[in-house]
N, C-alpha and C positions, 0 to 999 in steps of 0.2 A: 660510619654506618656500615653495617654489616652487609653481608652478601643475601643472608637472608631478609632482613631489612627493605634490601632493593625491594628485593620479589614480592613482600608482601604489599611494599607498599606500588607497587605495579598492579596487581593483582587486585588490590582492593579498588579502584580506581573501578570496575566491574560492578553496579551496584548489586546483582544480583551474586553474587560469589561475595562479597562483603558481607550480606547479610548471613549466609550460611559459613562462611568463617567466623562471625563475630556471635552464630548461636553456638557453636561447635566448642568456642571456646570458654562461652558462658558455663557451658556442660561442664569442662574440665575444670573450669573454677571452683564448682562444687565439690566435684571429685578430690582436689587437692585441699579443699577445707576440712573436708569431712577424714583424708588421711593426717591431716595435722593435728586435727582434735585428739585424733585417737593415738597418734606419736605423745602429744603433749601427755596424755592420761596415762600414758606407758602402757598399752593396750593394742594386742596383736590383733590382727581379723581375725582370728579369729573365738579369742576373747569380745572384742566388741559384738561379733555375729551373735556369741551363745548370750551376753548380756538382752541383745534387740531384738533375739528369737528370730533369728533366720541363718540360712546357711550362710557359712566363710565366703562360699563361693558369690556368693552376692556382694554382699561386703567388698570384694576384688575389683568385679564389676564395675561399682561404683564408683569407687575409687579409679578406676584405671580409664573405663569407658561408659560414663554414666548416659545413660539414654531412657528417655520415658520415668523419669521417677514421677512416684508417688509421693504426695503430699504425707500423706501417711507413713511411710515407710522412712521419709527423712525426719516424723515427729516419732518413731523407736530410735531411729541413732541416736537422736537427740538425747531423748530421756536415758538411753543406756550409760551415759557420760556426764548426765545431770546437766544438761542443756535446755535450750530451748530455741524452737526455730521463729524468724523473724521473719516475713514476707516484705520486701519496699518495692515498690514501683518506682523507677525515678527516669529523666529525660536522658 
């Protein structure tokens, strides 16, 4: 087990700081799908930006520190790369 390992799992033991580490990371799960999508297409931010009609500088954003997205705005990535986004709820 790693060092970072410990901490976290020290750390999480806190319910409230687990909850806001495990939305924080939800975030960045996003974030790192939506850069692999657009790795996988061969497509730069910003190529993807000008396919989805917003700036690079968003695109970055997301990718890097997504916060508050819109529904909407992850259904232009989507379409820009012929995707499609999928909502699940699950326990």
């Amino acid at each position: 087990m790693t060092r970072w390992n410990r901490f976290y799992e020290k750390q999480v033991e806190n319910k409230k700081l687990r909850g806001m580490v495990e939305h924080e990371l939800e975030a960045l799960r996003i974030g790192e799908s939506i850069a692999a999508m657009r790795q996988e297409e061969g497509l730069t931010q910003t190529k993807l930006a000008a396919r989805a009609g917003m700036p690079s500088s968003k695109i970055s954003a997301i990718e890097n520190t997504p916060q508050n997205l819109e529904l909407a705005t992850l259904i232009r990535i989507a379409r820009a790369v012929n995707r499609r986004v999928r909502i699940r709820f699950t326990r």
